[in-house]
C-alpha positions in Angstrom: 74.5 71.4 113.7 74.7 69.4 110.8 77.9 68.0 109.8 79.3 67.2 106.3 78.8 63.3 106.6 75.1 64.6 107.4 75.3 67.0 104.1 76.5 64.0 101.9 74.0 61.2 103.6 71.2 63.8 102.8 72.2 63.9 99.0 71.2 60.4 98.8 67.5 61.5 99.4 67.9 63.3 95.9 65.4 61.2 93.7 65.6 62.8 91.0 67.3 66.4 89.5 64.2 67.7 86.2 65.5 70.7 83.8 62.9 72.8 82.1 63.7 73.3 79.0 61.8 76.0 78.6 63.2 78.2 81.5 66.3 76.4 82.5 64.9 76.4 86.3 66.5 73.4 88.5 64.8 71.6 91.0 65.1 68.7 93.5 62.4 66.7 94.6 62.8 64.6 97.7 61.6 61.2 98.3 60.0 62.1 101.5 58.4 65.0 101.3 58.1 65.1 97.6 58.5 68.8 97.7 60.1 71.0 95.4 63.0 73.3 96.6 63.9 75.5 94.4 66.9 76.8 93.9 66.4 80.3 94.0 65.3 80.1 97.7 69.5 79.7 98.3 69.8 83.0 100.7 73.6 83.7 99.1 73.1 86.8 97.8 74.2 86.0 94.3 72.0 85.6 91.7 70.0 82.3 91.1 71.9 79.2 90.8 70.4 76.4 88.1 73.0 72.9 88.7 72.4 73.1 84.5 73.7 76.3 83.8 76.4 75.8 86.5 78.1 72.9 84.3 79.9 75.1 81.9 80.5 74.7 78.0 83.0 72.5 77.0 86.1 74.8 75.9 85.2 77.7 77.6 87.3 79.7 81.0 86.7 81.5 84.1 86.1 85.5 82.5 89.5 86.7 84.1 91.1 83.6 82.2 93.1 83.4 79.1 94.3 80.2 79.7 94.8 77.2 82.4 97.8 74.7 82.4 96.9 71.8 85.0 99.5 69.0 86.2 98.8 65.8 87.7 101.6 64.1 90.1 101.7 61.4 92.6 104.0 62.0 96.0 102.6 59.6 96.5 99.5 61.0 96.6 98.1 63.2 94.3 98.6 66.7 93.7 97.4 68.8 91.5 98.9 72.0 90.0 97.1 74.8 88.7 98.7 77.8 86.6 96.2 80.3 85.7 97.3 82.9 83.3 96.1 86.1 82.6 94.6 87.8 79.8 97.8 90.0 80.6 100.2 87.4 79.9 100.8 87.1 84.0 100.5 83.8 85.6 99.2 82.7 89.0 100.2 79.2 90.7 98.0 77.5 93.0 97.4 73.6 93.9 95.5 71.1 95.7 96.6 67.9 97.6 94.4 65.4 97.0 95.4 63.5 99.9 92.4 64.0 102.4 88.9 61.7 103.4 86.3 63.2 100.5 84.2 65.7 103.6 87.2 67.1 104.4 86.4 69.4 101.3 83.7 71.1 103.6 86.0 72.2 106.3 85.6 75.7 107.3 82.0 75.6 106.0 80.7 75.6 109.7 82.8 78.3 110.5 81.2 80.6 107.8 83.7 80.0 105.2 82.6 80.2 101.3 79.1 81.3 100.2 76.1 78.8 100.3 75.9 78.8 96.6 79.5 77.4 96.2 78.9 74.7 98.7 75.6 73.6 97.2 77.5 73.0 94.1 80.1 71.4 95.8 77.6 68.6 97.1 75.7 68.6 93.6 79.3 68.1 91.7 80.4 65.3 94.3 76.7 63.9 93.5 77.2 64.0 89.7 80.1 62.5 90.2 79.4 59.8 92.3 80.0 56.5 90.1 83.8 57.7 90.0 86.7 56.8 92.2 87.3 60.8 92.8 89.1 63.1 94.5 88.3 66.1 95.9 90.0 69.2 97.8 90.1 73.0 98.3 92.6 75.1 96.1 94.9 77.1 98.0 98.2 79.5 97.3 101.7 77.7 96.7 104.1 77.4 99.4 101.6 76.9 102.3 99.6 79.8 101.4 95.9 80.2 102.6 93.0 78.9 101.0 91.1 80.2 98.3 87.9 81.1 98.7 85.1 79.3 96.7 87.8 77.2 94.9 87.6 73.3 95.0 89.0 70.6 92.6 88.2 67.1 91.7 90.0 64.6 90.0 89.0 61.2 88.4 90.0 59.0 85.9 87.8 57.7 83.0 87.9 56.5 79.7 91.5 56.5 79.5 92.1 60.3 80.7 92.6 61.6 83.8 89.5 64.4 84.7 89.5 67.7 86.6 86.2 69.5 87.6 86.9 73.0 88.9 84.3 74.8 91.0 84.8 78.3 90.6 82.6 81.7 90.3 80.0 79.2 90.8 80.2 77.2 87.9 81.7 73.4 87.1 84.9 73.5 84.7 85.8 70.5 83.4 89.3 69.7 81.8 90.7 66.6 80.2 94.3 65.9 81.0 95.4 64.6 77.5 98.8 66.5 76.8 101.7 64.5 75.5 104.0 64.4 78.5 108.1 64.2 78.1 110.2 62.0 80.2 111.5 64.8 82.6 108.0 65.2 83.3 107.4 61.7 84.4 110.6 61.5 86.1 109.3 64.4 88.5 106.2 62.2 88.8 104.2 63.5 86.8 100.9 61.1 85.8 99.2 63.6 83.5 98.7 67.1 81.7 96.3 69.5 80.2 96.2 73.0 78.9 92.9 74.9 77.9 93.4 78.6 76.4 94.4 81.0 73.9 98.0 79.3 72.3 100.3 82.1 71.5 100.4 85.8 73.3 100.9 89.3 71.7 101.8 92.3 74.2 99.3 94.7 73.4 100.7 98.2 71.8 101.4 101.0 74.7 99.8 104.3 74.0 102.9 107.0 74.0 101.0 109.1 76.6 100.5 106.3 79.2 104.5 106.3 79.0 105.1 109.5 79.3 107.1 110.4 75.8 
């Protein structure tokens, strides 16, 4: 059974990732065998997964996403925190402690945990990546929760600005951590900050029927 130091040796075989422009169909061709494997052959039960279309528009958020606040802070390690809010207004904390050897992203992959796809991308992001002094970890629920499923961050640092790619509902988020920080923020250890959304938030009007009057 192949382990993930076997996964990541693998990925060096890649010689080289083409995009069709004219159907947006990824493919890898390997140095060895110099046969195509295309990535519709991925038995996840989702629908095709091109790396291209995975890496998503600059600006843009998960669909169930009206906005994402992220903070960076050394303890003294990294660790990175995640507050998701809700088209709703509603928020939802989670976090990732980028403290961990780079495979241990892939634990619980052997054990059936997370779909192919999101694993694939995993490798291809840490791939794309690869010329960076990164970080990567799963995303789990605050206060010891559990993990969250198909969920995995990356930070980096380059040009100035601290980096996080998100892997989520199979795509590649990434978010530059350019906020002006205040002092009480850096005396909690706070390194960096970043905020992509909607600014601003209007409760939406209540029909009088839903409340009963």
């Amino acid at each position: 059974m192949a382990t993930a130091q076997d996964i990541l040796k693998n990925l060096t075989m890649i010689n080289n990732i083409k995009y069709n422009n004219n159907n947006n169909n990824t493919s890898i061709v390997s140095k060895e065998s110099n046969e195509k494997e295309d990535i519709a052959s991925l038995s996840s039960g989702i629908a095709t997964l091109s790396f291209g279309e995975a890496l998503a528009s600059s600006g843009t958020l998960p669909s169930k996403w009206r906005g994402v606040k992220i903070d960076l802070f050394a303890n003294p390690g990294h660790t990175l925190k995640i507050t998701i809010i809700r088209h709703d207004g509603t928020r939802f904390a989670c976090s990732s402690q980028m403290n961990s050897p780079r495979t241990h992203v892939f634990r619980g992959r052997e054990q059936g945990q997370g779909t192919k796809s999101h694993w694939r991308l995993v490798e291809y992001l840490m791939e794309l990546r690869d010329d960076y002094e990164y970080k990567i970890s799963k995303v789990s629920k605050p206060r010891k929760g559990g993990t969250i499923k198909d969920f995995v961050a990356m930070i980096y640092f380059t040009q100035e600005v601290w980096n996080v790619d998100l892997v989520y509902e199979h795509k590649i988020w990434n978010f530059k951590l350019d906020k002006e920080t205040s002092s009480a923020f850096r005396d909690k250890n706070g390194i960096a900050s970043g905020y992509n959304g909607i600014t601003g938030y209007s409760k939406p009007w209540e029909e009088g029927e839903e409340l009963g009057i």
